[in-house]
C-alpha positions in Angstrom: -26.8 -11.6 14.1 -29.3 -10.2 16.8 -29.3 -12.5 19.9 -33.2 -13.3 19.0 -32.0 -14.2 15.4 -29.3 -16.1 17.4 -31.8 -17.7 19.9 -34.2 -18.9 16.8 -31.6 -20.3 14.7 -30.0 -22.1 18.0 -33.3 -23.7 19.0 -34.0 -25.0 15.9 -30.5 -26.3 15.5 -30.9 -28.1 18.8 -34.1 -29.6 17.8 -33.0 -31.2 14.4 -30.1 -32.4 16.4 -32.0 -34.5 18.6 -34.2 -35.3 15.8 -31.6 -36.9 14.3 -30.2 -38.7 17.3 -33.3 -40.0 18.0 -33.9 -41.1 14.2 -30.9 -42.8 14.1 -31.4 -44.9 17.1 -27.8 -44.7 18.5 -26.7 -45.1 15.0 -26.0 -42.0 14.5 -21.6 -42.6 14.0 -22.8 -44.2 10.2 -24.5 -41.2 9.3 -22.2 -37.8 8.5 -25.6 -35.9 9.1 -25.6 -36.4 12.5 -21.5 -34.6 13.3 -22.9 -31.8 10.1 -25.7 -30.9 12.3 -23.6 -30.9 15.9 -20.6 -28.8 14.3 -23.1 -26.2 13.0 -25.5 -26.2 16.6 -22.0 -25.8 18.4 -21.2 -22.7 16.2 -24.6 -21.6 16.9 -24.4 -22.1 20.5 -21.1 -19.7 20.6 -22.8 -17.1 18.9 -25.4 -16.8 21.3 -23.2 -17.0 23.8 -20.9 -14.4 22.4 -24.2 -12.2 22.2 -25.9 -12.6 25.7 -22.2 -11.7 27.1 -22.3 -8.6 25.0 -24.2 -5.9 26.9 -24.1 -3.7 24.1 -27.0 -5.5 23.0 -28.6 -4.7 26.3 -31.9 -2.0 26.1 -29.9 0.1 29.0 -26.6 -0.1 27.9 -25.2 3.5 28.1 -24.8 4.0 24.6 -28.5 3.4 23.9 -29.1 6.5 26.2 -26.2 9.0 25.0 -27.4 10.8 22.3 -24.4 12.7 21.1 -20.6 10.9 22.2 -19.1 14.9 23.0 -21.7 16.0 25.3 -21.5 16.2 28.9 -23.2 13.5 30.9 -23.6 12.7 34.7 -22.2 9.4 35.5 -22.0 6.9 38.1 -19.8 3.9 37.6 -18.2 1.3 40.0 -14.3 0.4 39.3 -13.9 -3.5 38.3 -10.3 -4.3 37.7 -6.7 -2.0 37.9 -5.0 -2.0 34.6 -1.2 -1.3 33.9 -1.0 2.4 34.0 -0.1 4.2 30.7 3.1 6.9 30.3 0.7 9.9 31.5 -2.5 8.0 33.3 -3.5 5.4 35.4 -6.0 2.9 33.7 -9.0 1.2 35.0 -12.3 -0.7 33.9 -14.8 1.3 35.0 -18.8 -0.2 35.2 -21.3 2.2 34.2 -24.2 2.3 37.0 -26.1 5.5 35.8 -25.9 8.1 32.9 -28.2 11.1 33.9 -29.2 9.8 36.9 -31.1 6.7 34.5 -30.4 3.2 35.2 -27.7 2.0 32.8 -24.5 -0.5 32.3 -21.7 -1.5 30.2 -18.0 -1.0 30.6 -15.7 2.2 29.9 -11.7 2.6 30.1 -11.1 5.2 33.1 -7.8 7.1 33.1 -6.4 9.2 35.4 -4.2 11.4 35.1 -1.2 10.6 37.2 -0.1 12.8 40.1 1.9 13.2 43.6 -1.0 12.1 45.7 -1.6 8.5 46.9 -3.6 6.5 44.3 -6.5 5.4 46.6 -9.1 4.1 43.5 -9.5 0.2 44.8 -11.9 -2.2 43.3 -15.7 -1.6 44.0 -15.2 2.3 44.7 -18.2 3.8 43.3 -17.6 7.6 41.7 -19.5 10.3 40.4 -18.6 12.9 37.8 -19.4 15.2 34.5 -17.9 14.0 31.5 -18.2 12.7 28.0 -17.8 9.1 26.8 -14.8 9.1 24.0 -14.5 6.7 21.3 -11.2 5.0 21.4 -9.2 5.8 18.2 -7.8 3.1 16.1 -4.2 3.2 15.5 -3.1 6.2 13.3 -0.2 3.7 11.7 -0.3 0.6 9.3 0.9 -2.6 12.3 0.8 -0.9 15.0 -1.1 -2.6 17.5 -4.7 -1.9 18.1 -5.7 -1.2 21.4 -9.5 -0.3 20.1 -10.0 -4.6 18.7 -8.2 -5.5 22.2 -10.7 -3.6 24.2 -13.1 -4.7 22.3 -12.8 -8.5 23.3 -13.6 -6.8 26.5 -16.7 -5.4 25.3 -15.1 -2.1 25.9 -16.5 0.6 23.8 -15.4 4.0 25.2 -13.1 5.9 27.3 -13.5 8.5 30.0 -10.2 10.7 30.6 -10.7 12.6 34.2 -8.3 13.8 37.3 -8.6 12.9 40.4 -10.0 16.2 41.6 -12.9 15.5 39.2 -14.0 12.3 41.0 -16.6 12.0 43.7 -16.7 9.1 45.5 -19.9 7.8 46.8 -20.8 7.0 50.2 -22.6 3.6 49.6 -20.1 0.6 48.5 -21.3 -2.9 48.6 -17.9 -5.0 48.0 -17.8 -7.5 45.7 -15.6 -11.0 45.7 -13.1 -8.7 42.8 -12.8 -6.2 45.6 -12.6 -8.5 48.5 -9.7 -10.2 46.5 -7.9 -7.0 46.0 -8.4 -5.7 49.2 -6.7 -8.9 50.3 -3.7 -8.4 47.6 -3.2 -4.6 48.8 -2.9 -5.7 52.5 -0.4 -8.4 51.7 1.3 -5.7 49.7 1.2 -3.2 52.8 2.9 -6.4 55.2 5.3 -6.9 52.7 6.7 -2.9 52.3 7.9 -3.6 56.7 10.5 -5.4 55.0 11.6 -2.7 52.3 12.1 -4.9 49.9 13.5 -3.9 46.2 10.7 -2.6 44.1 11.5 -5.0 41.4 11.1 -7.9 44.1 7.8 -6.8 45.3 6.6 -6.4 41.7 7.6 -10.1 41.2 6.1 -12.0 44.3 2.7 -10.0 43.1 3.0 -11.3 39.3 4.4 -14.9 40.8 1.9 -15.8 43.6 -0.5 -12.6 43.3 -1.4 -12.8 39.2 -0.3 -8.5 39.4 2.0 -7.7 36.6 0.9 -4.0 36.8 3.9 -3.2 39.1 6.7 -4.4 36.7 9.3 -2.5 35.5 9.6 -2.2 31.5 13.3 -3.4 32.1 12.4 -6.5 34.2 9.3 -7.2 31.4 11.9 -7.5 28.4 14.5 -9.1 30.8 12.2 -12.1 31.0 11.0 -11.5 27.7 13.9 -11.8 26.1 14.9 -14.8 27.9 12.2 -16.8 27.1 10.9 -16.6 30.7 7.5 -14.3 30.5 5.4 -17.4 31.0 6.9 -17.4 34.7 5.4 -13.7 35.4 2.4 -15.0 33.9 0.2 -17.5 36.5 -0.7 -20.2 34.4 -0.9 -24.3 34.6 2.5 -24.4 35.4 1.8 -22.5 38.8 -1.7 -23.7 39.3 -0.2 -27.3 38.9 2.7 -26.7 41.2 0.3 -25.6 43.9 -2.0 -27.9 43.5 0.9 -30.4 43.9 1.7 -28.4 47.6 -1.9 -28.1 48.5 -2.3 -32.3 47.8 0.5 -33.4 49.9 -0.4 -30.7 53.0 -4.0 -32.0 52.7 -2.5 -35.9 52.8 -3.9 -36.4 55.9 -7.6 -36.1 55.3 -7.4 -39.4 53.4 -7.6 -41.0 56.9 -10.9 -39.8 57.8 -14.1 -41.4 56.9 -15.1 -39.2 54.5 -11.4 -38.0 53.6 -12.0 -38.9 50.1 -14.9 -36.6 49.5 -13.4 -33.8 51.8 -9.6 -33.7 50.2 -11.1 -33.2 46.9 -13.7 -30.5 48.3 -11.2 -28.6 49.5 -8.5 -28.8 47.0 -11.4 -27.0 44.6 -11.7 -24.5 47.2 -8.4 -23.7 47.4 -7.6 -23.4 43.3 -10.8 -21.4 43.0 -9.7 -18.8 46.3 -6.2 -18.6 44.7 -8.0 -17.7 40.8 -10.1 -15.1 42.3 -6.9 -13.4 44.0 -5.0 -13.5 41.2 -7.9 -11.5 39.3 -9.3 -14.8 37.2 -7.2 -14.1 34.0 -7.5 -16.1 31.0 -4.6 -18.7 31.9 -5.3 -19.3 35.5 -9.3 -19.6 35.0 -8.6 -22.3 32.4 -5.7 -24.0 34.8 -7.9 -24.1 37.4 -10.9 -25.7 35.3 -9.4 -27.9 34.0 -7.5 -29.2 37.7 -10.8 -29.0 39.3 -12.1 -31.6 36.5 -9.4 -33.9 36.8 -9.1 -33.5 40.8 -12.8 -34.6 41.2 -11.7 -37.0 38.2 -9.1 -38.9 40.0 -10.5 -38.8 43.2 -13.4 -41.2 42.2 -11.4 -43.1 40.5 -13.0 -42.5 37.4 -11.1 -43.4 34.4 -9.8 -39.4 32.5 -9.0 -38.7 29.1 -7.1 -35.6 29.4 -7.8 -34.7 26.0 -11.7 -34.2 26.8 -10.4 -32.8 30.3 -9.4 -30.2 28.3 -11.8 -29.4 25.9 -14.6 -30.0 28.5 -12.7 -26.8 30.4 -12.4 -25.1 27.1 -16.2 -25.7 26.7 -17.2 -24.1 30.3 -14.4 -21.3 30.4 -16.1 -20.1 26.5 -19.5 -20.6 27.8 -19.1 -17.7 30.7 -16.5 -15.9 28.9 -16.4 -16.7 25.1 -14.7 -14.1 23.9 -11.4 -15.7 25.8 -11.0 -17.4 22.5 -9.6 -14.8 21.1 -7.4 -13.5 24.2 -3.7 -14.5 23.8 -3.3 -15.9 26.8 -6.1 -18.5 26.9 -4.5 -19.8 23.0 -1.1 -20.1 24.3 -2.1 -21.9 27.8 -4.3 -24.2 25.4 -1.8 -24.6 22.8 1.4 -25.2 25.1 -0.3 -27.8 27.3 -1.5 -29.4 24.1 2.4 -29.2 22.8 3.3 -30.9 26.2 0.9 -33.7 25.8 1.5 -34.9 22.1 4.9 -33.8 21.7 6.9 -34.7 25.1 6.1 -38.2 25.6 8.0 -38.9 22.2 11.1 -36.8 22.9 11.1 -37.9 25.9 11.2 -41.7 25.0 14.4 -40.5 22.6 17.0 -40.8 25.5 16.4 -42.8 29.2 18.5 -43.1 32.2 18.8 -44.4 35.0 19.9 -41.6 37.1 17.3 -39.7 38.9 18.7 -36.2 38.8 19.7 -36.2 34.7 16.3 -38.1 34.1 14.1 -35.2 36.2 16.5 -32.6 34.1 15.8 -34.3 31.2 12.4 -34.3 31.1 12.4 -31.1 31.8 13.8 -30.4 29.0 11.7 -32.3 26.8 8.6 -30.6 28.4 10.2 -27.5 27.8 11.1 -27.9 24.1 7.5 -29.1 23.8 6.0 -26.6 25.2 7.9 -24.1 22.7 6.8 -26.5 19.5 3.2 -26.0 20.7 3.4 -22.2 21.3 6.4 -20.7 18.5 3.6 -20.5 15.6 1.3 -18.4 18.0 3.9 -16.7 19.5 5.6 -15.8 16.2 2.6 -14.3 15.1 1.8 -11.8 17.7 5.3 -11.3 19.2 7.5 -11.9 16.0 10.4 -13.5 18.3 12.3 -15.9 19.3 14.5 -16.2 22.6 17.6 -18.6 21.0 18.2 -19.8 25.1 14.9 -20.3 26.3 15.7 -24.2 27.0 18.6 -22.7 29.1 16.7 -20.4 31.0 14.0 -22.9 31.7 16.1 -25.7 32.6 17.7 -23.5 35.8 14.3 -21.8 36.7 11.5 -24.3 36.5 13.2 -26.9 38.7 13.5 -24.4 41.6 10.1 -22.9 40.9 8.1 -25.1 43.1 10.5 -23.9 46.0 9.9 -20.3 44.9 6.4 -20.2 44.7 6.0 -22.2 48.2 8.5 -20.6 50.3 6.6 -16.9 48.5 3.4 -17.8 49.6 4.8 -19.0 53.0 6.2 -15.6 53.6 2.8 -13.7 52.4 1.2 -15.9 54.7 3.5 -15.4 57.9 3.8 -11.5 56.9 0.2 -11.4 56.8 -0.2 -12.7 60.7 2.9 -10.5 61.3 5.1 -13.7 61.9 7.9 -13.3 59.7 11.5 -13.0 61.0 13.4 -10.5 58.9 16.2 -12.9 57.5 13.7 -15.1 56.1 12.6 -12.3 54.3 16.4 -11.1 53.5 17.1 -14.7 52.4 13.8 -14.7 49.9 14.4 -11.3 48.5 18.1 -12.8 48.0 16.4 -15.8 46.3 14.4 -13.5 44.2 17.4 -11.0 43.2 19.5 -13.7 42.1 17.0 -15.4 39.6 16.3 -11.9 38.3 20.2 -11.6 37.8 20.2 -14.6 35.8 17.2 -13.9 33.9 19.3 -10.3 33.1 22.5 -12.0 32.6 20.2 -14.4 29.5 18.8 -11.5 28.2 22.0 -9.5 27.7 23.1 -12.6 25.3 21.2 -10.8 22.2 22.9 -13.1 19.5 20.7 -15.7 20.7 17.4 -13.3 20.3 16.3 -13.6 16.8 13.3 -10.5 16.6 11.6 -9.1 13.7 10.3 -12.1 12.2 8.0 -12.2 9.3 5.2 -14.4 10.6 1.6 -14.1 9.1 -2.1 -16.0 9.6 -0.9 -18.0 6.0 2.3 -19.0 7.7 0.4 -19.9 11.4 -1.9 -22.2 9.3 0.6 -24.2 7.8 2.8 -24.2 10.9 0.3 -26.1 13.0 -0.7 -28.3 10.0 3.2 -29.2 9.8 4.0 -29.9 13.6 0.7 -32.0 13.8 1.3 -34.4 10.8 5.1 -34.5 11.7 4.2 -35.5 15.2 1.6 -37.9 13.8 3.9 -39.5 11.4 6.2 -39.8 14.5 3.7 -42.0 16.0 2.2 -43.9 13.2 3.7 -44.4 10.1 0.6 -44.6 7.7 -0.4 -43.6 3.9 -3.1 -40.7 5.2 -0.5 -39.7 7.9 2.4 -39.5 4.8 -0.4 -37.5 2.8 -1.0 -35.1 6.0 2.5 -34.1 5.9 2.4 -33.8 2.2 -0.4 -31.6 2.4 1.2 -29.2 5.2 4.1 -29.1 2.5 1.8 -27.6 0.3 -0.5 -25.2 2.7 3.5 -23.9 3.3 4.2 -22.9 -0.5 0.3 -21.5 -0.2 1.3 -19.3 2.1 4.5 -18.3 0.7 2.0 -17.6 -2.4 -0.1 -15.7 -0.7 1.9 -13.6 1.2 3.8 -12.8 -2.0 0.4 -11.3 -3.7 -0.1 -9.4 -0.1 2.8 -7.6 -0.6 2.7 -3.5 -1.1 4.5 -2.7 -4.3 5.0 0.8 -5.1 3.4 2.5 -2.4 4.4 6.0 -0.7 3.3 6.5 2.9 3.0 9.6 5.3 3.4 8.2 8.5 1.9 9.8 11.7 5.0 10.6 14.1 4.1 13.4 16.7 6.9 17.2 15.7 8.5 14.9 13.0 8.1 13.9 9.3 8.2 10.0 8.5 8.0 8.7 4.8 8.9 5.8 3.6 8.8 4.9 -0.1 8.4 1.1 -1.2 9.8 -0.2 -4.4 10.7 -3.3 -5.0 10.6 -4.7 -1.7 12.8 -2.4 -0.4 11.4 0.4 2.1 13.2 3.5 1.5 13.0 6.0 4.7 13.2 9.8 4.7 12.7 11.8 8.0 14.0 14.7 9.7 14.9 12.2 12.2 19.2 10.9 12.2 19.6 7.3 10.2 20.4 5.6 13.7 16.5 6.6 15.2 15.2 5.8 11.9 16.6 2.1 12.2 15.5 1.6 15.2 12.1 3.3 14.9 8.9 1.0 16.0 6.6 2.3 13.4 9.1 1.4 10.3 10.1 -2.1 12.0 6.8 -3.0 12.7 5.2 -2.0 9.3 8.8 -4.0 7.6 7.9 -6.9 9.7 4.3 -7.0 9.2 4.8 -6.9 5.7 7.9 -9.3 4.6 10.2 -6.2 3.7 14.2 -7.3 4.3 15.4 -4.2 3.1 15.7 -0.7 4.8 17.2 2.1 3.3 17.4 5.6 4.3 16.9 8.6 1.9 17.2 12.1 2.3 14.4 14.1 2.6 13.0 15.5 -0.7 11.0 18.2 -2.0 9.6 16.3 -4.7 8.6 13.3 -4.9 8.1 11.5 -8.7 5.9 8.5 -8.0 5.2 7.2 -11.8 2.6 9.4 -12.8 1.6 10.9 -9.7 4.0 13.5 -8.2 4.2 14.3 -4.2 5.2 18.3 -3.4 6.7 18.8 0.1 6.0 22.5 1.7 7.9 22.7 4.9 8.9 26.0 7.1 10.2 28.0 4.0 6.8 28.3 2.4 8.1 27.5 -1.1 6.0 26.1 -3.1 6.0 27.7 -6.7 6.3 25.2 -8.8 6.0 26.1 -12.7 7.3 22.8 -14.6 4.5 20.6 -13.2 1.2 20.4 -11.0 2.0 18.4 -8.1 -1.3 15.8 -7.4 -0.3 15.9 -3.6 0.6 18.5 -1.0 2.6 17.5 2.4 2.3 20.3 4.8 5.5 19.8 7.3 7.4 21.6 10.0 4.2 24.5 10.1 5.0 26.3 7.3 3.3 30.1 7.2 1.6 30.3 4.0 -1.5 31.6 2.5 -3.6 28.0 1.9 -6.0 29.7 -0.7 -3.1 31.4 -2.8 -1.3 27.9 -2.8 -4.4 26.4 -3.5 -5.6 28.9 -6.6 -1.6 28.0 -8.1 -1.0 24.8 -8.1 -4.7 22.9 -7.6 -3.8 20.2 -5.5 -5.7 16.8 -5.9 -5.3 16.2 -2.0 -3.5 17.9 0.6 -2.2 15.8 4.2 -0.4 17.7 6.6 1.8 15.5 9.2 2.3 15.4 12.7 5.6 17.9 12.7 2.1 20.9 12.2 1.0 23.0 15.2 -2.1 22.3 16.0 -4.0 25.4 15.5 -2.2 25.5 12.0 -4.3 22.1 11.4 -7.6 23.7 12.1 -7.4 26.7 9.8 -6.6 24.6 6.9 -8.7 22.3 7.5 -11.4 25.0 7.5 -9.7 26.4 4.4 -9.8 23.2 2.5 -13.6 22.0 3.7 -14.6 25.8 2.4 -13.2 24.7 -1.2 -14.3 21.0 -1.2 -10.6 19.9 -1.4 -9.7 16.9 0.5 -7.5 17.2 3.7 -5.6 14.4 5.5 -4.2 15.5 9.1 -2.6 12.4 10.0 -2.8 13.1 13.6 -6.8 12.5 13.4 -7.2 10.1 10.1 -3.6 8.0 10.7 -1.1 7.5 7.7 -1.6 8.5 3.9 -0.7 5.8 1.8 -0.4 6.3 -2.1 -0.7 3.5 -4.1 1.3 4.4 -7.7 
């Protein structure tokens, strides 16, 4: 839908809404009408919003102006946010200012090409250059993720790929809030290297207090990971909350003043929003911070809250400036986890009381922790497909000290920054900090308590949240619709099951895309049978073959041998590797794999067997690829390179 389209049909939906409203004369809760006409005008309302964020749609938006995606244009664009770097580039989100020296806009993935020189590309640097827009490609494998949807969401439609030596900076700058707030992160980080601290700790105050996970290491990331502790590196509610807890006991005082109880709130707003704008305004943290501002201006005039609409009322303005956070993984999990903790911890917790202080604040802990999980494990099983077996462990040591550790962090940013800061206090933190990433370690290292690779679809997310909200209702009320809600979950779980069964690949051959090696993998009876030139042990642990197992409910791996021919029912599969033999007299084979660059005349091979299809792999040199690929478009015959058109799957 157009945004006009979407502007019409939302103006008219608004209308017949108050229409009805006033019709009804504040009767509106006995008419079904009434809630028909406000889901629809709400849907409405998001896809117009959805579309006026979209500058795509946008009569200067750059692609409106490039004619052709390869040819060389003159661009101007503005860097807006520092992404994790890559194995060979560093990324960023560039904004387009000019194509051509013609006023234009829209956002682009820059990489850089990593080097020996400082990286001096900050926020709000404005560069020129000569280059082409490139699509980004979708992934060449069956579940693998896909980086091209993800960007996407970001209303990212191309990629520029430069070095360094290609950029020219401009002389004009104008510096936004974004490059104010990293200005201010890369000066705390310059105070902070005085103290030569271990590059792990560094990379954790900046994800803790700073909202920078760029800087961690990939050991560190699957440390926490795997302890069921990446929600720590991750500012969220619980830090937002933990600071806003800080913030309202420093600013205590100001209740004394005359207009203390206008001020305290004033300023505790301030505050949240300075801290959300360092830590780069992610998904989490802009909906922590919403929804503390509403119930900090909430409490403060003593207004009775519902926390429920507290929520959704933040949910409503985060989606209205950035709607497309709906689907970003961590706005669903900060939504769903503090909806776990509302509904599902004050029921656990009423399971056990006591009376001493200490085992009460641990337990409840505990509970919020375990209810936390309950709300998140559906989502989280879908897109990470694991489960860390000692996360209440790991939670129950780290959260209670986590006040302490973000306070005394930002305590020694703050004293570093006004070069204040005596060296054992910053021994004693990095001390702090080495010993919780030791634990984290030690957690992690205690894999029989990781369960991974876990079959976990949209079917199976449906019926998981259907189940945990009757049970939980039940729980609360024992009733004949709540009995029939869980009854129904029971069922939506064999659906699933159902359809996930009918999803399932059944006889199917696939060419995999691997870059100098051959990956096939066979499928018969829900077994996936691997061949490859690669040893069993690399095959097992593959990514590409676990994911696409995973992805697709298959228990069994085995792993073949690597065969010439390959008899799939009627259809039969010839392999042509580095030997060039390929003379095959008992039968035509329908498909030809090209593997290992094999020196052969294409149009004699062709003329002898008559091929339906022919795919060459990754294992192919490159220049190999484009002759037959010129051979086969010269005969009409249908090529597959798998490094440009992703896996060839067979169904048989």
């Amino acid at each position: 839908m157009s945004p006009t389209q979407s502007i019409v049909v939302s103006c008219v939906l608004t209308c017949a809404l108050l229409i009805i409203l006033i019709a009804s004369k504040n009767k509106f809760n006995q008419s079904i009408w009434f809630g028909c006409v406000a889901y629809v005008t709400a849907i409405s309302i998001g896809v117009l919003t959805t579309n006026l964020h979209n500058q795509i749609h946008f009569k200067n938006h750059y692609s409106k102006i490039i004619l052709n995606e390869n040819d060389q244009v003159l661009v101007a664009f503005k860097i807006k946010e520092i992404l994790k770097p890559g194995k060979y580039h560093n990324k960023y989100v560039a904004q387009i200012i000019k194509i051509n020296k013609q006023e234009a806009q829209g956002k682009v993935l820059l990489n850089i090409v990593k080097d020996s020189t400082k990286n001096n590309i900050d926020v709000d640097n404005i560069y020129i250059t000569k280059t082409d827009l490139k699509t980004i490609n979708t992934p060449l494998n069956p579940s693998e993720f896909n980086y091209k949807d993800y960007l996407m969401i970001q209303y990212i439609y191309h990629q520029i790929y430069l070095s360094k030596q290609e950029l020219f900076e401009a002389s004009t700058k104008t510096t936004t809030i974004y490059g104010w707030a990293n200005q201010l992160r890369n000066h705390i980080n310059k105070k902070l290297q005085k103290f030569k601290f271990n590059p792990d700790v560094t990379a954790i105050v900046n994800a803790l207090i700073l909202g920078q996970r760029q800087d961690i290491s990939a050991a560190v990331y699957s440390d926490y990971n795997n302890a069921g502790a990446i929600h720590i590196l991750a500012v969220s509610g619980l830090h937002v909350g933990i600071i806003l807890l800080i913030l309202n006991y420093l600013l205590k005082p100001l209740e004394y003043l005359t207009n203390g109880r206008f001020v305290k709130p004033f300023l505790l707003i301030c505050f949240l929003w300075c801290f959300a704008i360092i830590t780069g305004l992610s998904a989490s943290v802009t909906r922590a911070v919403t929804m503390f501002s509403i119930l900090t201006i909430a409490l403060h005039l003593k207004r009775p809250t519902n926390t429920y609409n507290t929520i959704a009322l933040s949910a409503f303005v985060l989606l209205l400036f950035k709607p497309l956070f709906l689907f970003d993984v961590g706005f669903q999990l900060s939504y769903v986890a503090v909806l776990g903790i509302l509904i599902i911890d004050p029921i656990l917790y009423k399971l056990w009381q006591t009376k001493y202080g200490v085992l009460d604040k641990l337990w409840h802990t505990l509970t919020i922790t375990i209810s936390a999980q309950l709300g998140i494990l559906p989502i989280s099983l879908f897109y990470f497909h694991q489960f860390p077996g000692l996360f209440f462990i790991t939670n129950l040591v780290i959260i209670p000290f986590l006040g302490f550790i973000l306070g005394f962090g930002i305590l020694i940013i703050i004293l570093a920054s006004l070069n204040l800061l005596p060296a054992f206090v910053a021994q004693l933190f990095e001390t702090i900090i080495n010993v919780m990433n030791a634990f984290i370690s030690w957690i992690s290292q205690q894999t029989v308590f990781i369960i991974k690779d876990i079959p976990f679809n949209i079917w199976f997310l449906i019926a998981s949240y259907l189940f945990i909200t009757s049970a939980f209702r039940i729980c609360l009320r024992r009733s004949g619709t709540n009995i029939m809600l869980v009854l129904v979950s029971i069922v939506s779980f064999q659906i699933a099951i159902i359809f996930t069964k009918l999803e399932q690949p059944n006889y199917q051959f696939i060419v995999f895309h691997k870059n100098r090696q051959t990956l096939l993998a066979n499928i018969k009876n829900n077994t996936l049978f691997v061949a490859s030139d690669l040893d069993s042990i690399k095959i097992s642990e593959n990514k590409t073959i676990k994911n696409f197992a995973t992805d697709h409910f298959i228990k069994n791996i085995s792993v073949d041998p690597l065969k010439k021919i390959h008899l799939l029912k009627k259809t039969k599969l010839l392999l042509v590797d580095s030997l060039g033999i390929y003379n095959v007299k008992s039968f035509k084979p329908d498909y030809i794999l090209l593997r290992q660059s094999p020196k052969i005349n294409l149009n004699r091979l062709i003329d002898s067997i008559n091929p339906k299809v022919i795919i060459a792999d990754g294992s192919n040199y490159k220049s190999y690829l484009d002759y037959w690929e010129t051979v086969c478009k010269k005969r009409k015959l249908p090529f597959h390179q798998t490094g440009k058109m992703g896996a060839y799957i067979i169904n048989y």
